[in-house]
PyMOL Python script that loads the backbone (N, CA, C, O; Angstrom):
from pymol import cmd

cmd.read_pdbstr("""\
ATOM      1  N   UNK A   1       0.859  -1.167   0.000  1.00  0.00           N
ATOM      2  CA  UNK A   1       0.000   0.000   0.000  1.00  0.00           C
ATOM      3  C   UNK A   1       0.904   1.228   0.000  1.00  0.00           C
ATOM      4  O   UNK A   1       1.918   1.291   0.696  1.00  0.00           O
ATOM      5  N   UNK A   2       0.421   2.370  -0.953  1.00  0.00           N
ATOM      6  CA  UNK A   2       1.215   3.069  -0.823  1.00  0.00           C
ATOM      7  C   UNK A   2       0.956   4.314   0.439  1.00  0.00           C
ATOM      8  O   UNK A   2       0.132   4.221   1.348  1.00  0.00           O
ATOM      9  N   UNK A   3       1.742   5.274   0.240  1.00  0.00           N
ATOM     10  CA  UNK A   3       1.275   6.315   1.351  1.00  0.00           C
ATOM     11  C   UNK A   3       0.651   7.022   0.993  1.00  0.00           C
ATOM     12  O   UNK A   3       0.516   7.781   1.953  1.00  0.00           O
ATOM     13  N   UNK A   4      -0.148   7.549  -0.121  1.00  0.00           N
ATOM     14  CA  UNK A   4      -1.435   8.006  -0.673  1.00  0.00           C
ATOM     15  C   UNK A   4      -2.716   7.166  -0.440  1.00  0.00           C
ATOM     16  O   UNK A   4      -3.839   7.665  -0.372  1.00  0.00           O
ATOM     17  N   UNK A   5      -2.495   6.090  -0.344  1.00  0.00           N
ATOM     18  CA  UNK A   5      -3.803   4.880  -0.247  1.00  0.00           C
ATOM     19  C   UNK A   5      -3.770   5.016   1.504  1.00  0.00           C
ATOM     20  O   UNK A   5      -4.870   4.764   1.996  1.00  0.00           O
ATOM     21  N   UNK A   6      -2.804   5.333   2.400  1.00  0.00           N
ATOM     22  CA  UNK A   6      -2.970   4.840   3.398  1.00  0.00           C
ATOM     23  C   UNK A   6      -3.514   6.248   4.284  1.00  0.00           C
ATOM     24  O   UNK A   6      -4.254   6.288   5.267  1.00  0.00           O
ATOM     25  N   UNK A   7      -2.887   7.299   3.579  1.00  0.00           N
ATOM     26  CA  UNK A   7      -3.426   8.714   3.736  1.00  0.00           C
ATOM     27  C   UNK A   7      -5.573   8.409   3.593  1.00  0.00           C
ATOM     28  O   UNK A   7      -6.539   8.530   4.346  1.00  0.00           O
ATOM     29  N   UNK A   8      -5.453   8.209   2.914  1.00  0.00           N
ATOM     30  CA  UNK A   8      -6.952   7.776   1.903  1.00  0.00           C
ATOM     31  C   UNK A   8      -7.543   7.046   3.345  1.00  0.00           C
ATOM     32  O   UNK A   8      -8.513   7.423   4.002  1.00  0.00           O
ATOM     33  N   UNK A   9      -6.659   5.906   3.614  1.00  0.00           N
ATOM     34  CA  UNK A   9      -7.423   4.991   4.382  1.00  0.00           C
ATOM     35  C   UNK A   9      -8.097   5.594   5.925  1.00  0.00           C
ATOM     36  O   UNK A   9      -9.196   5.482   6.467  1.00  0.00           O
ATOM     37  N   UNK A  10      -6.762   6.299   6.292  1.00  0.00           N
ATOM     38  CA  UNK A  10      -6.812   7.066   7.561  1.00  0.00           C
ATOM     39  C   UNK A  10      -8.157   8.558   7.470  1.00  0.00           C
ATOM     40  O   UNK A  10      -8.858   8.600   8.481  1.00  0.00           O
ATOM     41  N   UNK A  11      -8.437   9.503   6.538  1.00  0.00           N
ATOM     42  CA  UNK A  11      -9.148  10.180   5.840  1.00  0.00           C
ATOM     43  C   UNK A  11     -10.877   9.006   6.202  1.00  0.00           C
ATOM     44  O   UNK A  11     -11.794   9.319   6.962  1.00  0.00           O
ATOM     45  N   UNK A  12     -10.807   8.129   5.626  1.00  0.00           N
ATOM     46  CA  UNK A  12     -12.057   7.823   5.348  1.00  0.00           C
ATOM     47  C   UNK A  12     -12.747   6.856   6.926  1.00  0.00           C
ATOM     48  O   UNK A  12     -13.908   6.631   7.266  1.00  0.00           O
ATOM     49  N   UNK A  13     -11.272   6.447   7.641  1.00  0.00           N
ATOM     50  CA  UNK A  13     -11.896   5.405   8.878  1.00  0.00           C
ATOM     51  C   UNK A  13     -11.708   6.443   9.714  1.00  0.00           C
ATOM     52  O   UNK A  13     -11.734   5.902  10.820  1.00  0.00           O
ATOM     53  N   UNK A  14     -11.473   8.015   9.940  1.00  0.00           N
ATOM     54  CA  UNK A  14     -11.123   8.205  11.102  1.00  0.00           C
ATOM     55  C   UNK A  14     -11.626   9.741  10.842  1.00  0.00           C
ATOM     56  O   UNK A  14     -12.730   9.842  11.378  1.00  0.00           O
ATOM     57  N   UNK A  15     -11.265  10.918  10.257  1.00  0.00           N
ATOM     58  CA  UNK A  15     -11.460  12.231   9.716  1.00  0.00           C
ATOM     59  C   UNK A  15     -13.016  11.981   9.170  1.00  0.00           C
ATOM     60  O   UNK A  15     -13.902  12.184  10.000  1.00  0.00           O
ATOM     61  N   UNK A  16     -13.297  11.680   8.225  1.00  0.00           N
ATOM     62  CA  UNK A  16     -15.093  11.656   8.069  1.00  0.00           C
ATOM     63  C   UNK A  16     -15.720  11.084   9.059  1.00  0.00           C
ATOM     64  O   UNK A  16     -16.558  11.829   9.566  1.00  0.00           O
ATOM     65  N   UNK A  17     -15.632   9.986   9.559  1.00  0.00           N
ATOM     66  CA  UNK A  17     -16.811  10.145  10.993  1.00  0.00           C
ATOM     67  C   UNK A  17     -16.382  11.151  11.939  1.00  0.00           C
ATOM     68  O   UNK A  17     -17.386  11.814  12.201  1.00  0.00           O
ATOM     69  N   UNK A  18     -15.259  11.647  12.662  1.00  0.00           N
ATOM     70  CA  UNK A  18     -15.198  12.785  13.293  1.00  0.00           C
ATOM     71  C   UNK A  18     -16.006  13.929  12.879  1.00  0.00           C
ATOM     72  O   UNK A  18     -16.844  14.530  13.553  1.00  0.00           O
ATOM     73  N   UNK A  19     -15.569  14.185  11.453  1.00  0.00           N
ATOM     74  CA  UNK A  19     -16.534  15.547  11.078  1.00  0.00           C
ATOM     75  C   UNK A  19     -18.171  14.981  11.067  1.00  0.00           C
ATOM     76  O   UNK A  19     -18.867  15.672  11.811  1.00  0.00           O
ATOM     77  N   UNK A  20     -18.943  13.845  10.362  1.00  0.00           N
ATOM     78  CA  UNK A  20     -19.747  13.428  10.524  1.00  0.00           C
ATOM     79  C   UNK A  20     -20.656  13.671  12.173  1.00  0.00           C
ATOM     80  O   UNK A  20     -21.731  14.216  12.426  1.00  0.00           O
ATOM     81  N   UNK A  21     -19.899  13.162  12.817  1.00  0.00           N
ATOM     82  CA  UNK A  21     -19.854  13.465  14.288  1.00  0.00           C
ATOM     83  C   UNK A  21     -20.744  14.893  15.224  1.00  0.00           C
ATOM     84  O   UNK A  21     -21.767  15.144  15.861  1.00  0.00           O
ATOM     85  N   UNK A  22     -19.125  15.659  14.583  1.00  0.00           N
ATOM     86  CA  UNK A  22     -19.439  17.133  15.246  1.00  0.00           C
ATOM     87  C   UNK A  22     -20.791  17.779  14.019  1.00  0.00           C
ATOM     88  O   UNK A  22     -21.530  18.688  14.398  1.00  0.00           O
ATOM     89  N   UNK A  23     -20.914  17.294  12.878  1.00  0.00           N
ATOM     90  CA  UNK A  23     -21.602  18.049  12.145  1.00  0.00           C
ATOM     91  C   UNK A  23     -23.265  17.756  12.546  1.00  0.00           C
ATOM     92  O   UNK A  23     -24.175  18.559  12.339  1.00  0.00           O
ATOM     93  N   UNK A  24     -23.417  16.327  13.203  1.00  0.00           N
ATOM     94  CA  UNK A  24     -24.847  16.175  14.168  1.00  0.00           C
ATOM     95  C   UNK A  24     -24.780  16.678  15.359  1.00  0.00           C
ATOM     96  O   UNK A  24     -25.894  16.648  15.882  1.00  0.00           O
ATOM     97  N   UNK A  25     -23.727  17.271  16.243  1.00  0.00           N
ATOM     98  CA  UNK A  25     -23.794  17.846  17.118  1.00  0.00           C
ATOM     99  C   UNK A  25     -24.443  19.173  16.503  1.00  0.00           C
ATOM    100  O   UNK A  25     -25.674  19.135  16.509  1.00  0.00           O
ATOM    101  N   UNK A  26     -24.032  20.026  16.116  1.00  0.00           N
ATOM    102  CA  UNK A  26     -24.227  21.276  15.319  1.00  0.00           C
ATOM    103  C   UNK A  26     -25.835  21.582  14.986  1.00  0.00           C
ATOM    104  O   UNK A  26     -26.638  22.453  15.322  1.00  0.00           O
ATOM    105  N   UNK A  27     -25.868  20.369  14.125  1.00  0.00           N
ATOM    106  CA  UNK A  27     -27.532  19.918  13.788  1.00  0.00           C
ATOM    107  C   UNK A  27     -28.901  20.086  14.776  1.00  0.00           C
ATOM    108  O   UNK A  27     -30.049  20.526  14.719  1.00  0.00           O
ATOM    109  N   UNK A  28     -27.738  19.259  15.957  1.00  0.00           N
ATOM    110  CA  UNK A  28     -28.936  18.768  17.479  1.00  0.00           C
ATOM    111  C   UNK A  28     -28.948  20.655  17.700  1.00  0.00           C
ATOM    112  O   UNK A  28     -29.920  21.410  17.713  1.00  0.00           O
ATOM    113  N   UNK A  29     -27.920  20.875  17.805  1.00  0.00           N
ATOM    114  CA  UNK A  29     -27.862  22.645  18.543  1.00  0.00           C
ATOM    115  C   UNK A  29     -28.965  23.350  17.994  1.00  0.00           C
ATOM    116  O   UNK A  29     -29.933  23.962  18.446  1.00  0.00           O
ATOM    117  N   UNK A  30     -28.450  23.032  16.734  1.00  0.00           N
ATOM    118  CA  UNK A  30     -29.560  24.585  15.791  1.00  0.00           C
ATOM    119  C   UNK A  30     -31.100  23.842  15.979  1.00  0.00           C
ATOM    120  O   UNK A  30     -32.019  24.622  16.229  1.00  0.00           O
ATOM    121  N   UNK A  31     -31.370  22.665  15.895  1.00  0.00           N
ATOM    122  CA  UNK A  31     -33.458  22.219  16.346  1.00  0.00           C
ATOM    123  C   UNK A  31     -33.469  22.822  17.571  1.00  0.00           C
ATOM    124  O   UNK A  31     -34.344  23.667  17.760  1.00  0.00           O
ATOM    125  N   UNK A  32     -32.306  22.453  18.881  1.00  0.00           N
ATOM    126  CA  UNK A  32     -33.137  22.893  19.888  1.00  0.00           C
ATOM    127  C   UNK A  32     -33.411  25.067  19.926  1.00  0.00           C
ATOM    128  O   UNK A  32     -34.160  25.732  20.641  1.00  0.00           O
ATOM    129  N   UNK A  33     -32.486  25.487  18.899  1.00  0.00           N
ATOM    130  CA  UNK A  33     -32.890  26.739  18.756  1.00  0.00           C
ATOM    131  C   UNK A  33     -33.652  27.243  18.369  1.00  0.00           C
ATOM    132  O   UNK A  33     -34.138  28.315  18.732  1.00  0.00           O
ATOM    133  N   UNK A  34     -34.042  26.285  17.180  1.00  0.00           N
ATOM    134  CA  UNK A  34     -35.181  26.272  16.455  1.00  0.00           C
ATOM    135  C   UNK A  34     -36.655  26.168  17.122  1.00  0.00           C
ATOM    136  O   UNK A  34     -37.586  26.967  17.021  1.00  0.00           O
ATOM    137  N   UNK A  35     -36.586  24.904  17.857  1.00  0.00           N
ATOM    138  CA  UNK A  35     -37.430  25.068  18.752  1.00  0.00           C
ATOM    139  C   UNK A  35     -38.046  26.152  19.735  1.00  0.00           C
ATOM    140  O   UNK A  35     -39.194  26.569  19.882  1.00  0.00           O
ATOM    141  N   UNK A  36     -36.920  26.425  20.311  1.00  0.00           N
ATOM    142  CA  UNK A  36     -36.841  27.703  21.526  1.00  0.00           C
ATOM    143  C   UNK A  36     -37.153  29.134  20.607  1.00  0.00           C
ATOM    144  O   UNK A  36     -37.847  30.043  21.061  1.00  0.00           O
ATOM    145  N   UNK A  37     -36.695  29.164  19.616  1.00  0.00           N
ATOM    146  CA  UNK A  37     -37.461  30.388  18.398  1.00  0.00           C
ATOM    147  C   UNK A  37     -39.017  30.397  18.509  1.00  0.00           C
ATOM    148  O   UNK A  37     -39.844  31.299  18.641  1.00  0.00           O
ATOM    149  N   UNK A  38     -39.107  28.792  18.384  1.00  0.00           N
ATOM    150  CA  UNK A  38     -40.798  28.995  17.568  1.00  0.00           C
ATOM    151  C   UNK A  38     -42.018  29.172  19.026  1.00  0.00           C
ATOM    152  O   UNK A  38     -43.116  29.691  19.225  1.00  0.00           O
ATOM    153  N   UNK A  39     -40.905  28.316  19.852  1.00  0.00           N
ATOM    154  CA  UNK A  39     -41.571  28.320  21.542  1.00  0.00           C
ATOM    155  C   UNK A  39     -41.863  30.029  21.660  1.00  0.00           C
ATOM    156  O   UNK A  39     -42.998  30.425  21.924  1.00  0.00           O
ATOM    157  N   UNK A  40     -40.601  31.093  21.412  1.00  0.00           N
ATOM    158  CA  UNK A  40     -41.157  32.223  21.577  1.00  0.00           C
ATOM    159  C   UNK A  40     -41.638  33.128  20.570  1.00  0.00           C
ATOM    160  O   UNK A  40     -41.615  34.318  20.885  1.00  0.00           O
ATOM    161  N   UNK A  41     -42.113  32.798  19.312  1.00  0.00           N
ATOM    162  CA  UNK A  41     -43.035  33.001  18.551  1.00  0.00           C
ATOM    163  C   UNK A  41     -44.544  32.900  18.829  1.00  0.00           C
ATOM    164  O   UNK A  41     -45.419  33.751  18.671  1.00  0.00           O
ATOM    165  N   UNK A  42     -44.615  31.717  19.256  1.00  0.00           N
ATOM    166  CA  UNK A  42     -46.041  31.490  19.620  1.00  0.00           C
ATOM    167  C   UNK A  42     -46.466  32.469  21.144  1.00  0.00           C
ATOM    168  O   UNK A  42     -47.641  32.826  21.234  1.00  0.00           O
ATOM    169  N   UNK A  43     -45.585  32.824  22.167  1.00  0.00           N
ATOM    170  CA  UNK A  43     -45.630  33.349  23.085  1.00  0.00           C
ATOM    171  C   UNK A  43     -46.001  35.001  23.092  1.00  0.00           C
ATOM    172  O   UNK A  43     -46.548  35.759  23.893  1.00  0.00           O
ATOM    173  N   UNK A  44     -45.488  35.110  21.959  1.00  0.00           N
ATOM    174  CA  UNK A  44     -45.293  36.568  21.239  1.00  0.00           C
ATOM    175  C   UNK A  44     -46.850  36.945  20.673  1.00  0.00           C
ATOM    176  O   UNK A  44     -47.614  37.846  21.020  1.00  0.00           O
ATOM    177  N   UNK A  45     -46.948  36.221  19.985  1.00  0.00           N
ATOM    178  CA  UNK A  45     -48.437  35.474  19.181  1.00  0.00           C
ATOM    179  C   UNK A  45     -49.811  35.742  20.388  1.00  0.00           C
ATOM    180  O   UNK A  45     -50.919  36.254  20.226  1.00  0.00           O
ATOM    181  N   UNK A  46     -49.417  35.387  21.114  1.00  0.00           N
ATOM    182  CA  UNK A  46     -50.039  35.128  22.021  1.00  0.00           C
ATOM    183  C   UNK A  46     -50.255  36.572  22.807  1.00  0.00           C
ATOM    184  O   UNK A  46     -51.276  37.244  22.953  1.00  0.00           O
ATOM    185  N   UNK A  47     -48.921  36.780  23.248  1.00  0.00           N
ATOM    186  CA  UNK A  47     -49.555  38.168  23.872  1.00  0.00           C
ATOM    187  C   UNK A  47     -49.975  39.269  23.453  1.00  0.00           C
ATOM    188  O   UNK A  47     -50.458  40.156  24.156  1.00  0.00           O
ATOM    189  N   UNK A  48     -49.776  39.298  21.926  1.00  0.00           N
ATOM    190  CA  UNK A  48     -50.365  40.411  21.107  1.00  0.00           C
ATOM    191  C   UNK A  48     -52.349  40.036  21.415  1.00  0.00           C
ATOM    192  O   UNK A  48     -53.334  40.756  21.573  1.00  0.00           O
ATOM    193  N   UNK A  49     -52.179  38.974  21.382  1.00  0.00           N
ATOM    194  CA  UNK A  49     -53.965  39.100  21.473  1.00  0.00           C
ATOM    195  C   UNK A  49     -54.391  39.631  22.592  1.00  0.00           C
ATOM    196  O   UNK A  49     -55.330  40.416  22.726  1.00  0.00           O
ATOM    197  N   UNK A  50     -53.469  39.056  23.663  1.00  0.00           N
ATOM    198  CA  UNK A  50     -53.985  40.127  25.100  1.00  0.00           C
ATOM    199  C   UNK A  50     -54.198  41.121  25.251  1.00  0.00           C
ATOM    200  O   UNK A  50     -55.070  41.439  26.060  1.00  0.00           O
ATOM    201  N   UNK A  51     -53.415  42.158  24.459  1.00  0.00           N
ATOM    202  CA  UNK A  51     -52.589  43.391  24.568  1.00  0.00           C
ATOM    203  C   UNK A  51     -53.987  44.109  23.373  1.00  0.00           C
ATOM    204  O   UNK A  51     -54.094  45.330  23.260  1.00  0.00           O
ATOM    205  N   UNK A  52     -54.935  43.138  22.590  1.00  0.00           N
ATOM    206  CA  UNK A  52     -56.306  43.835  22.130  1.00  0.00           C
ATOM    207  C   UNK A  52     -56.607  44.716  22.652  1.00  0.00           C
ATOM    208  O   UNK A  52     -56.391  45.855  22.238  1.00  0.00           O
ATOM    209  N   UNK A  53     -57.299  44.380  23.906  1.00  0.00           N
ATOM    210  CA  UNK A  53     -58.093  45.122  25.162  1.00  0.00           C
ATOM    211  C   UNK A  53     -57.553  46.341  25.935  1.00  0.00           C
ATOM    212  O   UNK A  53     -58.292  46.989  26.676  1.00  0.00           O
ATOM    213  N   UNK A  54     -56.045  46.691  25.722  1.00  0.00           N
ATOM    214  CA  UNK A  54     -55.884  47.410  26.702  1.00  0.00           C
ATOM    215  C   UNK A  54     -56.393  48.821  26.384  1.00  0.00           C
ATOM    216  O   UNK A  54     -56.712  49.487  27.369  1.00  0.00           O
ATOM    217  N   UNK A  55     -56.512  49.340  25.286  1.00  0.00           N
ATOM    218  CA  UNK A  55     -57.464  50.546  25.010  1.00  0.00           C
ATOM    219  C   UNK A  55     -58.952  50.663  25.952  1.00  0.00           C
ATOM    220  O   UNK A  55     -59.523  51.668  26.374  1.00  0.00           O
ATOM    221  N   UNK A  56     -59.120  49.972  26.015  1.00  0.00           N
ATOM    222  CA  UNK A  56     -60.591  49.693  26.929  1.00  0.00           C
ATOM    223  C   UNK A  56     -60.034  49.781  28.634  1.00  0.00           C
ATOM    224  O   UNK A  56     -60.340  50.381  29.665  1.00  0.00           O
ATOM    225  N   UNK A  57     -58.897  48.640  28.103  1.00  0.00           N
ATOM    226  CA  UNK A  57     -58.901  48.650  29.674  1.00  0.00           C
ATOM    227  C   UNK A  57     -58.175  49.883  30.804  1.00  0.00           C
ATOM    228  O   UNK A  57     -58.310  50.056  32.016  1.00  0.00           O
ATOM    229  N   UNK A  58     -57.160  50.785  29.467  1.00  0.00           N
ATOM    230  CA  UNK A  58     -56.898  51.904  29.969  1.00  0.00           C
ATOM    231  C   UNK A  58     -58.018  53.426  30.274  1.00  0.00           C
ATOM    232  O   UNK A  58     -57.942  54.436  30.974  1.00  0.00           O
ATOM    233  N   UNK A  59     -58.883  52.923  29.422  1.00  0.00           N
ATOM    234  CA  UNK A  59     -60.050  53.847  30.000  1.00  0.00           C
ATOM    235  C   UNK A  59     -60.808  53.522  31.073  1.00  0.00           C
ATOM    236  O   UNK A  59     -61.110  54.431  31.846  1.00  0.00           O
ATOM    237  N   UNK A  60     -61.130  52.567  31.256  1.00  0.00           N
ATOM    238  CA  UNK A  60     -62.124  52.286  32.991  1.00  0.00           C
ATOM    239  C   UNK A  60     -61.360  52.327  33.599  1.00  0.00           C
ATOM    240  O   UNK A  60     -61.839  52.532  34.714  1.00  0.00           O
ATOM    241  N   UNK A  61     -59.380  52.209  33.721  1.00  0.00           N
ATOM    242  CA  UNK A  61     -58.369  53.165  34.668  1.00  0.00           C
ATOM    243  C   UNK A  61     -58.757  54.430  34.659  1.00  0.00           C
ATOM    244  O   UNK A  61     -59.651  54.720  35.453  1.00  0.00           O
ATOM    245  N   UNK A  62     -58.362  55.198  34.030  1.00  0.00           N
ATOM    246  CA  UNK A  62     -58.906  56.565  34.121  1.00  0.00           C
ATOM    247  C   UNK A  62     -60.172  56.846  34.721  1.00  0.00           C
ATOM    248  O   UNK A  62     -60.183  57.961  35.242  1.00  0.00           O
ATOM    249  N   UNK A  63     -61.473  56.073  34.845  1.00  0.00           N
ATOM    250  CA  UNK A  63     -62.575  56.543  35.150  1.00  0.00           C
ATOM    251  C   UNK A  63     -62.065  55.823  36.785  1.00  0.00           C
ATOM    252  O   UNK A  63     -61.811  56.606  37.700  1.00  0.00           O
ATOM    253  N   UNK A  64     -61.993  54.826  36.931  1.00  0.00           N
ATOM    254  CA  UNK A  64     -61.550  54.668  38.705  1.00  0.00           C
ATOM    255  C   UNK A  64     -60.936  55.692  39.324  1.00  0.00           C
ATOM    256  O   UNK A  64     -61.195  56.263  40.384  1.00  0.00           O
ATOM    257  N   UNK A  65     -59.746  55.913  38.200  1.00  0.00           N
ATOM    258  CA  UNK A  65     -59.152  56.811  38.869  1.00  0.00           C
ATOM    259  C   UNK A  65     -59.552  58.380  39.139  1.00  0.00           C
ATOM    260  O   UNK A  65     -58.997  59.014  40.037  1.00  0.00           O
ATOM    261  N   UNK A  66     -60.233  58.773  38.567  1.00  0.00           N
ATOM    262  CA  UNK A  66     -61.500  59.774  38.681  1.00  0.00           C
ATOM    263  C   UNK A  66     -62.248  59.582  39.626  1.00  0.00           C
ATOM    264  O   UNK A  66     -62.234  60.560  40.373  1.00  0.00           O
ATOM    265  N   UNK A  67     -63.067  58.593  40.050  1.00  0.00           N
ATOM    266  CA  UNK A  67     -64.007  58.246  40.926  1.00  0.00           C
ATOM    267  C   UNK A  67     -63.028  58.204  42.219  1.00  0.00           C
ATOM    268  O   UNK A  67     -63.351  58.829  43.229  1.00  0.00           O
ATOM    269  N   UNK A  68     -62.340  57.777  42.191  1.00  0.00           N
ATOM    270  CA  UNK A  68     -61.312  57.449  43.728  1.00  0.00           C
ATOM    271  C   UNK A  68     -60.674  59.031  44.348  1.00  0.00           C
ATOM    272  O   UNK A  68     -60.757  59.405  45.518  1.00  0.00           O
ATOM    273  N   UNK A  69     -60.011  59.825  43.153  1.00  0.00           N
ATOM    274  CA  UNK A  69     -59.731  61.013  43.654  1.00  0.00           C
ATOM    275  C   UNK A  69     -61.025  61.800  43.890  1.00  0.00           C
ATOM    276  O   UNK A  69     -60.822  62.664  44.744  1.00  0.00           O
ATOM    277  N   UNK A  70     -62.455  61.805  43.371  1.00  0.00           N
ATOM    278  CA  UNK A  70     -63.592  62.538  43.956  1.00  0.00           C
ATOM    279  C   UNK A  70     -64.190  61.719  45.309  1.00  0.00           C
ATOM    280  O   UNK A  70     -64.970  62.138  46.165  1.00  0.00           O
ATOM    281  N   UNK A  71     -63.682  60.687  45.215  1.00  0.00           N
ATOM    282  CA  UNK A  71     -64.073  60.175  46.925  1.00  0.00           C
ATOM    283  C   UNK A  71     -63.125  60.822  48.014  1.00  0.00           C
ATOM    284  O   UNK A  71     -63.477  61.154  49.146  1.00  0.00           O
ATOM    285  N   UNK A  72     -61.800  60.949  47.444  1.00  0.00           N
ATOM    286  CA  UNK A  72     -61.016  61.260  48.322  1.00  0.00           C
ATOM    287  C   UNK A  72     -61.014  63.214  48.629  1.00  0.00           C
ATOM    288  O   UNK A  72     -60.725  63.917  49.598  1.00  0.00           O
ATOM    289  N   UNK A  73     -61.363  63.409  47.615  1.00  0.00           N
ATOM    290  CA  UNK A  73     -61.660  64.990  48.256  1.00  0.00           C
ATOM    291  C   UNK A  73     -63.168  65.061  48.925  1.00  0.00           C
ATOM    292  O   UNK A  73     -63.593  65.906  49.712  1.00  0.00           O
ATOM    293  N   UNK A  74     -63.657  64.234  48.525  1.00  0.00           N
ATOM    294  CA  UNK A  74     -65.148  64.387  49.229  1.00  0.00           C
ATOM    295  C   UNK A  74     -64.476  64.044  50.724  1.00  0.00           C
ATOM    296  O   UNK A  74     -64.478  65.027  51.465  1.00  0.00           O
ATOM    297  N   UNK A  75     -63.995  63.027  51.207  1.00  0.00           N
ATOM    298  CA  UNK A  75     -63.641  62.409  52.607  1.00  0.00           C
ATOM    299  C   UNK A  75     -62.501  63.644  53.153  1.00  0.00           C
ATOM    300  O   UNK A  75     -62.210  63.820  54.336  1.00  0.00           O
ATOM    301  N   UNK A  76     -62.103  64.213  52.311  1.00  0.00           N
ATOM    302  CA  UNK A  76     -60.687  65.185  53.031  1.00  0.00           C
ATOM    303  C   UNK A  76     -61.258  66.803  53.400  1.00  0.00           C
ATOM    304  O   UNK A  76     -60.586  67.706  53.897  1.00  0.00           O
ATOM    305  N   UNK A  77     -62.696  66.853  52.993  1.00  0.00           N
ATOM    306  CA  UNK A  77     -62.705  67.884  53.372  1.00  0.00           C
ATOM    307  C   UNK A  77     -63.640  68.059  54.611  1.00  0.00           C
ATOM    308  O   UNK A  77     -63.873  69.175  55.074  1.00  0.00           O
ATOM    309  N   UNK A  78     -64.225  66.782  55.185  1.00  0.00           N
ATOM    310  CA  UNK A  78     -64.722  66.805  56.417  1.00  0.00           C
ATOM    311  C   UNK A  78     -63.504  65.929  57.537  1.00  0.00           C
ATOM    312  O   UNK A  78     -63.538  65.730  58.751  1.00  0.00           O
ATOM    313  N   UNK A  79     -62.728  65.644  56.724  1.00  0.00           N
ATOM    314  CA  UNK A  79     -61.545  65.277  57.608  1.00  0.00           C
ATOM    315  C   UNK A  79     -60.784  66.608  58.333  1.00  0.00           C
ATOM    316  O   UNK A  79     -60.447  66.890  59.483  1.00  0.00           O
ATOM    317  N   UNK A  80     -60.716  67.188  57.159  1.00  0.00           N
ATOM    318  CA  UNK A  80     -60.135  68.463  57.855  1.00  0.00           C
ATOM    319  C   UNK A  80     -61.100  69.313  58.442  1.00  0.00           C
ATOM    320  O   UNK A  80     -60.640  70.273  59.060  1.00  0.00           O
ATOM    321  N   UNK A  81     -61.869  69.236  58.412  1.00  0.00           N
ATOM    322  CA  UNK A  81     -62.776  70.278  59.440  1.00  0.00           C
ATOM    323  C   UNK A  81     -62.422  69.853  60.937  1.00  0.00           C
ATOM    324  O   UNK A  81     -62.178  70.570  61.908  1.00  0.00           O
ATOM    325  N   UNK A  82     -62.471  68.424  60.819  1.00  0.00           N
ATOM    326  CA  UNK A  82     -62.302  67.742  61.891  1.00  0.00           C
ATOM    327  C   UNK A  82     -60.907  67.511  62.556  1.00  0.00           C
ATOM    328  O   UNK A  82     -60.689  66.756  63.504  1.00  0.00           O
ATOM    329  N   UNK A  83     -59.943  68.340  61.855  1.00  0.00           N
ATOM    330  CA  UNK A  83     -58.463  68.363  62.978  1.00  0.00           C
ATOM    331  C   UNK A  83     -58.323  69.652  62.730  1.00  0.00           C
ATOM    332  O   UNK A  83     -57.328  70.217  63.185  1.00  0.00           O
ATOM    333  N   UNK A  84     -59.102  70.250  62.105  1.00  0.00           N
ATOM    334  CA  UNK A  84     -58.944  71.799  61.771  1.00  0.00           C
ATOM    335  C   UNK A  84     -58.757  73.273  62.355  1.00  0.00           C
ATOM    336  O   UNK A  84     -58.681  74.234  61.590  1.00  0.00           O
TER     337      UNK A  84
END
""", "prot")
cmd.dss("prot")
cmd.show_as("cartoon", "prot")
cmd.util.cbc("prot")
cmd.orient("prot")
């Protein structure tokens, strides 16, 4: 055998499954990223539909918060009469 054939031999029993190897490691890496992408795609997806309502829901804030500060001056001004 010469030392081109044995170069060859060493190349094909030992260098291609190594790279073979690391190149399914690589593979496994990028699905589970892939995964973890689409995991927060759908999450994303998701909270945009929540996030519909908040026009609504920022207005009945505002009206509480209206109603709560006219309770509270209604209550503060017989409070203060009363340490007055």
């Amino acid at each position: 055998m010469s030392l081109w054939g044995l170069g060859n031999l060493v190349l094909l029993l030992v260098v291609v499954p190594v790279l073979v190897a690391l190149l399914n490691m690589v593979l496994a890496a990028l699905e589970r990223i892939r995964a973890a992408a689409d995991d927060a795609l759908a999450g994303g997806v998701a909270l945009i539909g929540e996030l519909n309502t908040t026009p609504e829901l920022l207005a009945k804030t505002d009206e509480v918060i209206k109603d709560v500060a006219n309770g509270a001056v209604r209550y503060a001004g017989p409070v203060s009469k009363l340490l007055g």
